[in-house]
DRENDO-1510 file (C-alpha; in Angstrom, 1 decimal, always signed):
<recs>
REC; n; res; u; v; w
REC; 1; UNK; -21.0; +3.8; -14.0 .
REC; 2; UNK; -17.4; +3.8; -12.2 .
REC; 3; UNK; -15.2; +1.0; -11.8 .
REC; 4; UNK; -14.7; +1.5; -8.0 .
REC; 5; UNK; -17.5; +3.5; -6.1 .
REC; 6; UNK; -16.5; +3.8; -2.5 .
REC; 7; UNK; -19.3; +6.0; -0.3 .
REC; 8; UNK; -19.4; +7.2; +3.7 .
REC; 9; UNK; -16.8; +4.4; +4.4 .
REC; 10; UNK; -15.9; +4.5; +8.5 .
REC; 11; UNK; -13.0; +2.6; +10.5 .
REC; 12; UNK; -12.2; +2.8; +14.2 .
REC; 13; UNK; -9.6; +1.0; +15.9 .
REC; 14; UNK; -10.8; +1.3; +19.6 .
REC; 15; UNK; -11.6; +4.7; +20.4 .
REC; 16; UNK; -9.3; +6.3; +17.8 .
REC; 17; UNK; -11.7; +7.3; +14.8 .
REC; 18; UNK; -9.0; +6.7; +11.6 .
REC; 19; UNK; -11.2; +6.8; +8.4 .
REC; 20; UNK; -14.2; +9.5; +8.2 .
REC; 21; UNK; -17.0; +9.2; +5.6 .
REC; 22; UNK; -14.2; +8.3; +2.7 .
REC; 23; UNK; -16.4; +8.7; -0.4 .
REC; 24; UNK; -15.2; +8.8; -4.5 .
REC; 25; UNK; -15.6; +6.6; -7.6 .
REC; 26; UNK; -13.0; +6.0; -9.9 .
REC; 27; UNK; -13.3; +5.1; -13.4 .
REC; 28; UNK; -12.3; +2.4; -15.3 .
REC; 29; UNK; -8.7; +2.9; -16.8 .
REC; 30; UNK; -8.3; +5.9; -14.5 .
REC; 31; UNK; -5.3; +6.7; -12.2 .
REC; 32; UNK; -5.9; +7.7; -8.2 .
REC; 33; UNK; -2.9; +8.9; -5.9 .
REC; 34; UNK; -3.9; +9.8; -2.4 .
REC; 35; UNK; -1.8; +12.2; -0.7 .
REC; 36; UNK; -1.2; +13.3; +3.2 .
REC; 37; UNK; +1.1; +12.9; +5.9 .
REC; 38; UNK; +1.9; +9.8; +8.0 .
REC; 39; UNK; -1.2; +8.7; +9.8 .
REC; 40; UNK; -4.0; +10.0; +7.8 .
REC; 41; UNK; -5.3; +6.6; +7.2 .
REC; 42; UNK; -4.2; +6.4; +3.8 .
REC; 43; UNK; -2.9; +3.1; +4.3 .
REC; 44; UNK; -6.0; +1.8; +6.1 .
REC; 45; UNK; -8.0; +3.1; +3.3 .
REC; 46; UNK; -5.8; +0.9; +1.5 .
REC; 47; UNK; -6.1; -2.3; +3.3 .
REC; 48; UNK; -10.2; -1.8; +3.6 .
REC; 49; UNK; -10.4; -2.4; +0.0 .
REC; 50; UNK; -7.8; -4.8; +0.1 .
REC; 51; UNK; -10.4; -6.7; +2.7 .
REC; 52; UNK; -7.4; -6.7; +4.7 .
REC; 53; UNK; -9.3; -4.5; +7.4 .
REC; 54; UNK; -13.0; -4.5; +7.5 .
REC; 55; UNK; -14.4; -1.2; +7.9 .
REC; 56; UNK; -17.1; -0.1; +10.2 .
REC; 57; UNK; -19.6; +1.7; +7.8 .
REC; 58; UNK; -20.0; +2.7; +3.9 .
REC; 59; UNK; -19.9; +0.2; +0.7 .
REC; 60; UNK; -17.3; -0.4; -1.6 .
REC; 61; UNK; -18.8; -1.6; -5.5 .
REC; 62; UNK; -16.3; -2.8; -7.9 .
REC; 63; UNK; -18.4; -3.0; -11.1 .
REC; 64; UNK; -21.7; -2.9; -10.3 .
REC; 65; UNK; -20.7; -5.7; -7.9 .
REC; 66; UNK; -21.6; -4.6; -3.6 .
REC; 67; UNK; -18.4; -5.9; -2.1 .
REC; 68; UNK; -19.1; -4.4; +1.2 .
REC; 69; UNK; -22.3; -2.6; +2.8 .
REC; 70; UNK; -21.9; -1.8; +6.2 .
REC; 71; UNK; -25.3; -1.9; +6.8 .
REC; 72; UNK; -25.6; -5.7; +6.3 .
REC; 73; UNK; -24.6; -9.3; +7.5 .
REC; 74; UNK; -20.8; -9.0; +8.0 .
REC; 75; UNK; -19.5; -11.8; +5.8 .
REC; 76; UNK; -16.9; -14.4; +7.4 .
REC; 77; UNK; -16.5; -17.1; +5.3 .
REC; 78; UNK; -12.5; -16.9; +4.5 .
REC; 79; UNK; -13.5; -18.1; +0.8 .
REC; 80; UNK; -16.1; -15.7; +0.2 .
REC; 81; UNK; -13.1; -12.9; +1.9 .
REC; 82; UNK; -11.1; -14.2; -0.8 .
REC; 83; UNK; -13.2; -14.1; -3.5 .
REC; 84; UNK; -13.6; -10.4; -3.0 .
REC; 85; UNK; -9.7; -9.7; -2.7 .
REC; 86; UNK; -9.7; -11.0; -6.6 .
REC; 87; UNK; -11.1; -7.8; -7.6 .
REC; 88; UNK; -8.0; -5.7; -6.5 .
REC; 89; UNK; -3.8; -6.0; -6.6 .
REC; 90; UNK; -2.1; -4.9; -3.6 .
REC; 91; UNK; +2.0; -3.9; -3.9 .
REC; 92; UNK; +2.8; -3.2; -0.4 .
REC; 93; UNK; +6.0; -0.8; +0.2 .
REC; 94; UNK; +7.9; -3.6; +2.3 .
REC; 95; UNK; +7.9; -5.9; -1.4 .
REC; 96; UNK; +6.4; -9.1; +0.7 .
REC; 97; UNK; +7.9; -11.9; -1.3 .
REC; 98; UNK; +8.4; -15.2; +0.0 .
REC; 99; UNK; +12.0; -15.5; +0.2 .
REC; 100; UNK; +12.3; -19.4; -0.5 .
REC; 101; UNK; +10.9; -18.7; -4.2 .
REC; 102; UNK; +12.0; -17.8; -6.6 .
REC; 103; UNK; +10.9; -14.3; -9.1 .
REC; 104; UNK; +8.7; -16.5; -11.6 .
REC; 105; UNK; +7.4; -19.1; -8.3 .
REC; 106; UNK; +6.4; -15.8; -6.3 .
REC; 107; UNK; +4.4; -14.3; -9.1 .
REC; 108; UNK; +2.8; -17.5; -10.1 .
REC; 109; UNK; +2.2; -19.3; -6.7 .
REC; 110; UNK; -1.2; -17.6; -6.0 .
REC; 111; UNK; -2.7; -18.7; -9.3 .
REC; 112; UNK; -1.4; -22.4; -8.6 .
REC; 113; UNK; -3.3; -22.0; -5.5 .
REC; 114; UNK; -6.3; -21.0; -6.9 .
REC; 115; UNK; -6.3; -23.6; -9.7 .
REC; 116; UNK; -6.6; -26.2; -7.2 .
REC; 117; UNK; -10.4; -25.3; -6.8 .
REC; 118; UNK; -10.8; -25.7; -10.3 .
REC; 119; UNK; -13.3; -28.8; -11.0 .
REC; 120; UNK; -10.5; -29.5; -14.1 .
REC; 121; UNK; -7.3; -29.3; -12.7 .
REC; 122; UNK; -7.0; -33.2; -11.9 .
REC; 123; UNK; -7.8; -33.6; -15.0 .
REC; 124; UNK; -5.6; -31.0; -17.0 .
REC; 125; UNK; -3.3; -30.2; -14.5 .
REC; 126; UNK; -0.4; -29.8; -17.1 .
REC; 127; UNK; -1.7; -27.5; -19.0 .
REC; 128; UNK; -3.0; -25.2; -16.2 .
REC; 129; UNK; +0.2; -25.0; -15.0 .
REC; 130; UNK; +1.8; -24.2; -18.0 .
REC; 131; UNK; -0.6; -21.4; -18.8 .
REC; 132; UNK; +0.0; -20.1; -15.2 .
REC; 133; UNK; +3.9; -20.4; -15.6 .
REC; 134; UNK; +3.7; -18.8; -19.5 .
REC; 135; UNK; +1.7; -15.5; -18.1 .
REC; 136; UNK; +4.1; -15.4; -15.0 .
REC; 137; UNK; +7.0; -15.0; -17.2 .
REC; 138; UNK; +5.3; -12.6; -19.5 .
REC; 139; UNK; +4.7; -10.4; -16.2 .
REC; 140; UNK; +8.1; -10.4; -15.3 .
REC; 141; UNK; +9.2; -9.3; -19.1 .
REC; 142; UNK; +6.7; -6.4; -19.0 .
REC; 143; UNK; +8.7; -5.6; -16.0 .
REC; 144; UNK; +12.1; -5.9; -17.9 .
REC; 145; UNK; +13.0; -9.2; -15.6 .
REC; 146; UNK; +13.2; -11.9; -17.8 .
REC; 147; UNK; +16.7; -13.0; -16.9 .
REC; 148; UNK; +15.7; -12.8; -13.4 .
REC; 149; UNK; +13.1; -15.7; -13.1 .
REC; 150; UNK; +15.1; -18.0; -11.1 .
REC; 151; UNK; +16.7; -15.2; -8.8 .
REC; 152; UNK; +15.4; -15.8; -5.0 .
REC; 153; UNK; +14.4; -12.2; -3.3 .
REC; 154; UNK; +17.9; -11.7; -1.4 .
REC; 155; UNK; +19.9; -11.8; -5.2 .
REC; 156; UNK; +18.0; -9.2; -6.4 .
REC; 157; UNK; +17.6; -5.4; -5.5 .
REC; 158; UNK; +15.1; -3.5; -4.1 .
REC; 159; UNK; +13.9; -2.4; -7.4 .
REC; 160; UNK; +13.7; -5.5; -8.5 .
REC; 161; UNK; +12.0; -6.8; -5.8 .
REC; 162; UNK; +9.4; -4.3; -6.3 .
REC; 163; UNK; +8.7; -5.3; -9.7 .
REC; 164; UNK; +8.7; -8.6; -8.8 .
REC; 165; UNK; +5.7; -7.8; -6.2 .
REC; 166; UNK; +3.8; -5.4; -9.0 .
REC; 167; UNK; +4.3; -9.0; -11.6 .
REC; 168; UNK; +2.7; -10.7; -8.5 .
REC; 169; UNK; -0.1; -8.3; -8.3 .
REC; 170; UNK; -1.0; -8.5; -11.9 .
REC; 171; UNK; -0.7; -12.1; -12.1 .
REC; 172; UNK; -4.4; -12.7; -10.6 .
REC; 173; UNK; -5.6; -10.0; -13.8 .
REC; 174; UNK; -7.0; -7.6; -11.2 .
REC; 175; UNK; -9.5; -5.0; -11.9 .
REC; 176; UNK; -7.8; -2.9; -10.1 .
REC; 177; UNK; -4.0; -2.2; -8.6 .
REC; 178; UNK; -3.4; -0.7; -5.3 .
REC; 179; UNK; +0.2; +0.6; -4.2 .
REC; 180; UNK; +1.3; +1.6; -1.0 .
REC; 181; UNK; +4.0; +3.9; -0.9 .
REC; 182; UNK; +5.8; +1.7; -3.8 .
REC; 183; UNK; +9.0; +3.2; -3.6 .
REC; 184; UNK; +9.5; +4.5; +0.2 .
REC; 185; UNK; +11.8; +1.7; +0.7 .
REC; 186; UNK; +14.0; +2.3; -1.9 .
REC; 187; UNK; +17.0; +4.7; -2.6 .
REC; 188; UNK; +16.5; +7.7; -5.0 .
REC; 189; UNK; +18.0; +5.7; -8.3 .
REC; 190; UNK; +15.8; +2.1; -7.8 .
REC; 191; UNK; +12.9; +4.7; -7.2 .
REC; 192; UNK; +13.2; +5.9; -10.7 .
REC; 193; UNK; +12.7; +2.6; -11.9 .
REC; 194; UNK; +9.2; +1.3; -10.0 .
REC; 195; UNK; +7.8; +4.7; -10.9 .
REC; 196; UNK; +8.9; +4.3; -14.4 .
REC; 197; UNK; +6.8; +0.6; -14.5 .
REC; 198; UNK; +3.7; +2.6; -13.1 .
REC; 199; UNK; +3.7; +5.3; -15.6 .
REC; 200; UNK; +4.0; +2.4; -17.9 .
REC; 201; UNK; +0.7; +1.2; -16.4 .
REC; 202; UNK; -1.0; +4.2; -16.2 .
REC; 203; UNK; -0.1; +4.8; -19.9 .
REC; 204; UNK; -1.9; +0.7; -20.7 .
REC; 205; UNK; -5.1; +2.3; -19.0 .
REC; 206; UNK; -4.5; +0.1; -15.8 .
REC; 207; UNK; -7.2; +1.0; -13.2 .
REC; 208; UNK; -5.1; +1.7; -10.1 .
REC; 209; UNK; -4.9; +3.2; -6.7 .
REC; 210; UNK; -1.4; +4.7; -5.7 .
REC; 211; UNK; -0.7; +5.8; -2.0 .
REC; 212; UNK; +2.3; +7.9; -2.5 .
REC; 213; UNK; +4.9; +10.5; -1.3 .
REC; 214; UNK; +6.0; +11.7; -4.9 .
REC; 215; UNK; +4.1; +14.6; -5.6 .
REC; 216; UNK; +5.5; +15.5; -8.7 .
REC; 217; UNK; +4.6; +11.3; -10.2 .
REC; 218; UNK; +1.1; +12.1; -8.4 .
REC; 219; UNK; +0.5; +15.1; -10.4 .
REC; 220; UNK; +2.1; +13.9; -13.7 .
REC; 221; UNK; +0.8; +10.2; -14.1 .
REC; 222; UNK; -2.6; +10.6; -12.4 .
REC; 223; UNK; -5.5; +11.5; -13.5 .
REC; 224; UNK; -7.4; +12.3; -10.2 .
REC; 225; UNK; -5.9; +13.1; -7.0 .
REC; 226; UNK; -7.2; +12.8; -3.1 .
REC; 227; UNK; -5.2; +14.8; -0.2 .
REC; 228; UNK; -6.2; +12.9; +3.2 .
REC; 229; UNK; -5.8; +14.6; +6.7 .
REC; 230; UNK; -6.7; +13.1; +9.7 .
REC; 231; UNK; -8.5; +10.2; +8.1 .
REC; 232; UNK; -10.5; +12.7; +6.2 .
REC; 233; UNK; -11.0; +13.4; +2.6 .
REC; 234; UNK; -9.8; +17.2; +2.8 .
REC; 235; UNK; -9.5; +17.9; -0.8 .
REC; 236; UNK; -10.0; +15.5; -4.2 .
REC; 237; UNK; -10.5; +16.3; -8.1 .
REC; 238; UNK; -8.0; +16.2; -11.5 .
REC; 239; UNK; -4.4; +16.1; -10.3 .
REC; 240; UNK; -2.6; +18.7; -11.7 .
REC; 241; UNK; -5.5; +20.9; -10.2 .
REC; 242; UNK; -5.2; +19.7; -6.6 .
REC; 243; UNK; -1.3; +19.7; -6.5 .
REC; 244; UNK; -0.7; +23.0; -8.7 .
REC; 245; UNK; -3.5; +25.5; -7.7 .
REC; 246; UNK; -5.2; +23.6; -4.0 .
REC; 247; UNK; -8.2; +25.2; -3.0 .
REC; 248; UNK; -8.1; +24.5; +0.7 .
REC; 249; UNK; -5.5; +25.6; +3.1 .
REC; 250; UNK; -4.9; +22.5; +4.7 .
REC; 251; UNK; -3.7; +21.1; +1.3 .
REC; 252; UNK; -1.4; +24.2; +0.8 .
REC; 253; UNK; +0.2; +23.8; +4.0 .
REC; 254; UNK; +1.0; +20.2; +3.4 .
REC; 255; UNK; +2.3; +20.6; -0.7 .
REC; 256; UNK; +4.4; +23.2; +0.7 .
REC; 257; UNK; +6.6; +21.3; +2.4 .
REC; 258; UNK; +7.6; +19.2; -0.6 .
REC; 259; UNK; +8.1; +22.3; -2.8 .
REC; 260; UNK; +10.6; +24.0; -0.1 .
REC; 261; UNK; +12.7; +20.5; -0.8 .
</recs>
């Protein structure tokens, strides 16, 4: 059984039609990129299993678990919406860190959140803490920022910022780790390094789901690959396949342009 089975999911915003029966599973410890130009609802696909946009149609199983059926109750309850968002990371391209935290404060400020629901954290609030503050900084190491802890946002770089947001991600133990266009922010050196932390996942077995524009990272860290065109699946399968030899002309047209760069 997959990890992540996603089947016939539909979104509309209005009239405007921007995801059309998006189906695939992805397995645990596997590596996804989607692929496609600006406005192929990549991102959209993104934030529906994110529960940051609830789609129209389809279900979305993490696990075994039905997170979404389209077909049922709509859930509204902003806990039960929460509880959901647990099951996945999301590193958006913009970083998105609170900029009067600090590194380690941003990475572990969901979890003391969370805590505070716990029926023992009256009681043991010390040690929850601590055990929250102890994984943040081992996040930030595994990122190669342990001397950066007590930096706020604007004193460090963009890379840094990044890996910041991907400690943040990880912090929550995720089952699975969306990016969105990771490094389109950044200039060509600081890109080097956020790719160089996501290989480093990929290479742990970290389940993730990576929207990005780097075709060559897409073909060489992923295992699967899924080239999106006009909020359509066009063309999906082993990544080296799709991006080296694509079957449908739509693909072509589009891995084209990158290789004429």
């Amino acid at each position: 059984m997959a990890l992540l089975e996603v089947h016939h999911i539909e979104k509309h915003f209005g009239a405007t039609q921007v995801l059309e029966d998006i189906s695939f599973d992805l397995e645990q410890g596997q590596a996804l990129a989607i692929i496609g130009s600006s406005g192929s609802g990549k991102t959209t696909l993104l934030r529906c299993l994110n529960f940051l946009e609830t789609p129209d149609q389809g279900i979305i199983k993490v696990a075994g678990e039905t997170l979404f059926d389209g077909s049922a109750p709509a859930t509204r309850s902003e806990a039960a919406i929460r509880k959901k968002r647990l099951h996945f990371g999301l590193v958006f391209q913009s970083f998105n860190l609170f900029p009067q935290y600090t590194a380690l404060e941003n990475v572990t400020l969901a979890g003391r959140l969370l805590a505070r629901e716990r029926q023992d954290y009256k009681a043991d609030k010390r040690r929850i803490v601590s055990e929250i503050e102890a994984n943040g900084r081992e996040l930030l190491a595994r990122m190669g920022l342990s001397d950066r802890e007590k930096h706020y946002p604007h004193q460090l770089s963009g890379g840094q910022q990044q890996r910041v947001a991907i400690a943040r991600a990880l912090a929550l133990r995720p089952d699975i780790l969306c990016f969105d266009e990771p490094t389109s922010a950044l200039d060509p050196e600081l890109t080097g390094e956020v790719l160089r932390v996501i290989r480093a996942l990929a290479e742990q077995k970290t389940t993730m789901v990576i929207v990005t524009h780097e075709m060559t990272f897409a073909r060489d860290v992923a295992d699967q690959v899924i080239f999106m065109d006009g909020g359509r699946i066009v063309e999906q399968g082993p990544a080296r396949a799709v991006i080296e030899h694509p079957r449908e002309e739509r693909t072509r047209q589009f891995l084209s342009r990158y290789a004429q760069r």
